[in-house]
N, C-alpha and C positions, 0 to 999 in steps of 0.2 A: 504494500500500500504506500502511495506517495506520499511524502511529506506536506504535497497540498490537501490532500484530502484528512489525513489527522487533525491537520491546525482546523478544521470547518466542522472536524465532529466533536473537537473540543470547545468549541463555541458553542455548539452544540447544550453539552454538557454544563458550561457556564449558565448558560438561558435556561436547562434543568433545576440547578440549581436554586436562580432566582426566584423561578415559580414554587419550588417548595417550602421556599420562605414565605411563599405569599397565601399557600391554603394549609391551612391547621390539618387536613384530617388527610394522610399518609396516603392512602387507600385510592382516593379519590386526583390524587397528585401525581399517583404512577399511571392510572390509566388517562390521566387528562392531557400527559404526554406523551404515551403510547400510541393512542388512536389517530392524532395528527399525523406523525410519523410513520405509521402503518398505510393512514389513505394516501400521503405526497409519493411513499414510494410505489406503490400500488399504481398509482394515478400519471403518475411519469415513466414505468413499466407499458404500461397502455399506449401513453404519448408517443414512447419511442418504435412502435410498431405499426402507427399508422400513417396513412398519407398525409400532405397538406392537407387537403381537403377537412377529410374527417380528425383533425387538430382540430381548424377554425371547429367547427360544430362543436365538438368536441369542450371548446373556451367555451363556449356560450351556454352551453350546458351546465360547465361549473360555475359560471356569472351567476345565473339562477337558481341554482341549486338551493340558495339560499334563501330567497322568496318562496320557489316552494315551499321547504320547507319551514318555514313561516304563515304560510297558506294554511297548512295542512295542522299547524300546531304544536309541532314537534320542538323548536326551538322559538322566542320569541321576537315579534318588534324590536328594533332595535330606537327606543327612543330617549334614550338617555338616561331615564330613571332607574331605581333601583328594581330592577324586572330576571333574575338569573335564571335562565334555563334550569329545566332542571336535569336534566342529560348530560352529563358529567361528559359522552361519547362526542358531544358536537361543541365541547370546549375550541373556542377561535377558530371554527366553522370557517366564517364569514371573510375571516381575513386568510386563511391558506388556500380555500379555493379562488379569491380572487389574483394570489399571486400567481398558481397554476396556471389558472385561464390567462393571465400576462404572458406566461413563459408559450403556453401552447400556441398564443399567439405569433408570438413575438422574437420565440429563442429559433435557431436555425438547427442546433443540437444540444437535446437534452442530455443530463446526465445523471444518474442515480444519485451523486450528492447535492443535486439541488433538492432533492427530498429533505436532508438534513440545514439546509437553510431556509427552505418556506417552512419547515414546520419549528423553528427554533421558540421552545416554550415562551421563551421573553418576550419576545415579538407576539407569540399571539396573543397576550395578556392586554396588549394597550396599542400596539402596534408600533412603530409603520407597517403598511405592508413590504414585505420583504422582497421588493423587485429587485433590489441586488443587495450584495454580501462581498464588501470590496477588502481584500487585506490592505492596512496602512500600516504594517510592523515594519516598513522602510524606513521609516517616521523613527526617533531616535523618542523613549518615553518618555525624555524629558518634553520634548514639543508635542507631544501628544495630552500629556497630564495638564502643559502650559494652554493649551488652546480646548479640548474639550471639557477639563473638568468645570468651568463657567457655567456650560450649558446644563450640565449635570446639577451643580448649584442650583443655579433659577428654573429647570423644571421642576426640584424639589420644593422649591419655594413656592414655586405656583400650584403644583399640587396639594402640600400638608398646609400649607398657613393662608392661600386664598381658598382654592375647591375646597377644603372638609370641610371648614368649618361653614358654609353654605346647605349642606343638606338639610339641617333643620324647615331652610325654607321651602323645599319642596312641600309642605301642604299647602301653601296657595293654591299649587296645581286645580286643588277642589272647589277655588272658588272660581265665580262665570262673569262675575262685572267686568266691566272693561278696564278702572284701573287696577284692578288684582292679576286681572288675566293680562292684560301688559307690563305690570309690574314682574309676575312672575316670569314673562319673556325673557324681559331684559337681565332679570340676574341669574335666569338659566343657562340664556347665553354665555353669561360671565362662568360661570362652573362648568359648561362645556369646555369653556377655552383654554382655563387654566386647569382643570381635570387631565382631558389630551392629551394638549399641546404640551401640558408639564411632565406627564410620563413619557412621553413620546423624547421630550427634550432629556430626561432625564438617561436612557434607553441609548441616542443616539449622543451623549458626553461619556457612559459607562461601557458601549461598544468600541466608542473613539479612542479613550485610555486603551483598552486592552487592544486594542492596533485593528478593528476593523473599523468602515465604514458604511453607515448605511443611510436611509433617505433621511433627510430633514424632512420633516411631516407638516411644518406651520413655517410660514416668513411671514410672520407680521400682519395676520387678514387687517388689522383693522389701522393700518398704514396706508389705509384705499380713500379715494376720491368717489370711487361707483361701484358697484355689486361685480362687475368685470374683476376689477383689481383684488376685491376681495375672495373671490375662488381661487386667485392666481396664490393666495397664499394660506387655504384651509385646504385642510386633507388632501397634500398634495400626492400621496401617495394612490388615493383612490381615484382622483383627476388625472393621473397618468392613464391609468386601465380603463376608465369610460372614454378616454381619447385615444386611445388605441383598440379599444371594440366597437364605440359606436361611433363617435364623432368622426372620425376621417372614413370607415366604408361609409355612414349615410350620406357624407360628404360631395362624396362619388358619384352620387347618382340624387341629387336632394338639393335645396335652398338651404344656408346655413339657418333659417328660423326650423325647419325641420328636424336637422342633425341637432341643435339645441334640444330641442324638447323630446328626442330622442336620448339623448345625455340626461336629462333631468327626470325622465320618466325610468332610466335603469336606475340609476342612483335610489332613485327613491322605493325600487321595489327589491334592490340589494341591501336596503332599511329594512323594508318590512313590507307586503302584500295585502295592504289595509289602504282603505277611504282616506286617511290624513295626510298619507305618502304620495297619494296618488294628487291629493288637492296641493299637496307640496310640492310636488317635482314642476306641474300646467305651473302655478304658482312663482317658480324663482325663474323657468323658459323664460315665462311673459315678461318677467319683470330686467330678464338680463336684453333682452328685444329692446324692451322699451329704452334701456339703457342704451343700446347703440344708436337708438335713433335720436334720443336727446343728444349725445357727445356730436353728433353728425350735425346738427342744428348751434352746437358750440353756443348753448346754453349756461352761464357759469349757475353752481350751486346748486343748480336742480337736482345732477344725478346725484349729488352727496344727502341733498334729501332722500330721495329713492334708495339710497344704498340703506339710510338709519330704517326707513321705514319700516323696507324690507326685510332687513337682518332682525328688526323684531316680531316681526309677524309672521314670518317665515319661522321661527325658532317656537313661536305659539301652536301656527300649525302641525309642527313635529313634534313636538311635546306630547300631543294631546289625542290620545287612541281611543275615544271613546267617541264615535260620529255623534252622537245627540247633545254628548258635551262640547265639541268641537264647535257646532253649528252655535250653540247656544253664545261660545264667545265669545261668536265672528258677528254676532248679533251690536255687539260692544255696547249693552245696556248700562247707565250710567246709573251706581248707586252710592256716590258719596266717596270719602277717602277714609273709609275706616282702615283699608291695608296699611296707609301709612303711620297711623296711631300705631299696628302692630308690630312697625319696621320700627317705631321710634324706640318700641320697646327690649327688642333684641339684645343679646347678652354684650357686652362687649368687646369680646373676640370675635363676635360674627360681623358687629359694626367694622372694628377694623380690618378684617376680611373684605367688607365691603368696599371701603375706602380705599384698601392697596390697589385689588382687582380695577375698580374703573379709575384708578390715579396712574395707572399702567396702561389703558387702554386712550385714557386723556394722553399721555406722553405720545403713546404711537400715531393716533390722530392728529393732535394738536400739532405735533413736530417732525411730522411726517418729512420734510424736506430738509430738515437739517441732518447732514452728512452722516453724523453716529446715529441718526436711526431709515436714511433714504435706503441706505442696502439691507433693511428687511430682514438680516440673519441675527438681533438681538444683541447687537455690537453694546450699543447704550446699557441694557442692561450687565455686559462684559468687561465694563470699564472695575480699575478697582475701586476705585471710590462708590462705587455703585455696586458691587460684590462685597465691599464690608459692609455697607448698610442694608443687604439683601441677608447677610447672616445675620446680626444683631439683632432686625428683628425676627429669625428664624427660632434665634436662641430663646425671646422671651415669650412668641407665641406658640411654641410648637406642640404643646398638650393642651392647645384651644381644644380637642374634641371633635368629636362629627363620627359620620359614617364612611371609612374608608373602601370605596369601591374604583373599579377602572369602568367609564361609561360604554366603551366600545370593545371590553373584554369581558363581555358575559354571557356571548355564546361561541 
């Protein structure tokens, strides 16, 4: 056995690892990392004995595979909240067969150990998707420790001291007025992003040290001017694979308003195969259409409204799986500001949870054009003056409390 292939099964093993630290019950750990590893080799066995042809089909197959089974009940919506399968076998599902279907697509020869990097336990826990698995052991550890451990810092930050201590607020979800139901938008959006985007960063500074490289998952979404900008820097791993399945063949044969809502219709049923997804995916088409057509008309401020609007309505409509409750919100009955009497009353580690989360989101917005934060890769928050005071208050908040879960590792 080669020496390349060792080094990728002991990374392997490191991402084993990780994940056993992350579930209490033994049992449940070994098979939740077995079965991945069982279907990518299996699934790449197959890959490598059929045609072109029956690849592409093949991708598309395992694109969906995941709505089915969503469809059918097996594993659940993917909408953010605390929803865990209960199938211990379809552990990060959703994220190895979307790299699959990338490779079936997209690789010209497969190999038996890219089994062992689509299914690397750490990645399926919170992701990226695993579209590549680059050695940087060239990289001497000191300039590896020098430039990734930052990243690893500040997703940490963003995950323990902004996202936990937010779940409490998750039962607004229950209420239908318009400002509860837009109040709970907007700070679910904030616990999406620093949930993620913080394990994600966290994942891709602890890959970095040990000398691999893998995707950056977030640059900065909310460093945008319009809804455009802002895909160019959310889940960019999963905007890879919808641009290489759908977008460029509808491309081919289609108006780009078509190949949009094409894009926006898998994504949304690679979610989850329900009425919300569906109103979500028609939902951010139109609204990124409509975005090119204002930019084209060289409207200032308009698409920066259309981007706020959207990134919280859009974050309402995926939230919210329940059609009667759904409709009921989009209804936006006004009944007063009692939510905010309840925000005012919140603990004060979820206040200041609150205030870092959008004091961070203010920084990327507001200063979007100044140099430490126009390259979008978290430079600003890299600096050290800004890395000691991202520990400091790590140190005094970090037994704030909450429900520690990964939003996009729970099936």
């Amino acid at each position: 056995m080669s020496i390349n292939r060792i080094k990728f099964i002991v990374l392997w093993f490191i991402g084993a690892l990780i994940y056993f630290f992350s579930v209490r019950n033994t049992e449940l750990s070994f098979v939740g990392i077995i079965a991945p590893l069982s279907f990518c080799f299996l699934a790449i066995l197959v890959l490598r004995v059929l045609s072109e042809r029956y690849k592409t089909l093949f991708a598309y197959l395992l694109f969906f595979s995941t709505g089915i089974l969503t469809f059918f009940g097996v594993i659940k919506p993917l909408t953010g909240s605390v929803s865990e399968s209960p199938n211990i076998l379809f552990f990060g599902f959703s994220f190895y067969t979307l790299s699959l279907a990338f490779f079936a697509k997209n690789a010209k020869k497969l190999d038996l150990l890219d089994s062992v990097k689509v299914s690397n336990p750490a990645l399926l826990a919170s992701g990226p998707i695993a579209l590549f698995v680059r050695d940087y052991r060239y990289r001497s550890f000191h300039n590896r420790l020098n430039y990734y451990l930052p990243f690893f810092i500040i997703g940490f930050f963003l995950f323990h001291i902004i996202g936990i201590p937010l779940v409490p607020l998750f039962k607004l979800i229950y209420l239908t007025d318009a400002v509860s139901a837009l109040l709970f938008a907007i700070i679910f959006e904030l616990f999406l992003y620093a949930n993620f985007c913080g394990l994600s960063l966290m994942l891709y500074g602890l890959f970095g040290i040990i000398g691999y490289k893998i995707p950056l998952n977030f640059k900065q979404p909310f460093s945008s001017r319009n809804i455009i900008e802002f895909w160019r820097g959310w889940h960019l791993s999963l905007s890879a694979v919808l641009k290489l399945l759908f977008y460029k063949p509808l491309r081919r044969s289609f108006p780009p308003s078509i190949a949009l809502l094409g894009v926006f219709l898998a994504s949304g049923i690679w979610h989850g195969v329900t009425i919300n997804f569906l109103i979500w995916g028609i939902f951010h088409a139109l609204i990124f259409l409509f975005t090119i057509y204002l930019l084209r008309l060289n409207i200032p401020f308009l698409p920066t409204i259309v981007l706020i609007l959207s990134v919280t309505i859009g974050r309402l409509i995926f939230a919210e799986g329940d059609t009667d409750i759904l409709m009921e919100k989009l209804l936006f009955s006004f009944e007063g500001f009692g939510t905010l009497t309840e925000i005012a009353s919140l603990p004060p580690t979820t206040k200041a949870s609150l205030l870092l989360g959008f004091g961070i989101i203010a920084v990327e917005f507001f200063f979007r054009n100044m140099p430490i934060v126009k390259k979008r890769n978290y430079k600003y928050l890299r600096t050290p003056f800004s890395l000691a005071i991202i520990l400091i208050i790590t140190i005094i908040l970090i037994n704030s409390g909450g429900l520690n879960f990964a939003v996009y590792g729970q099936r």
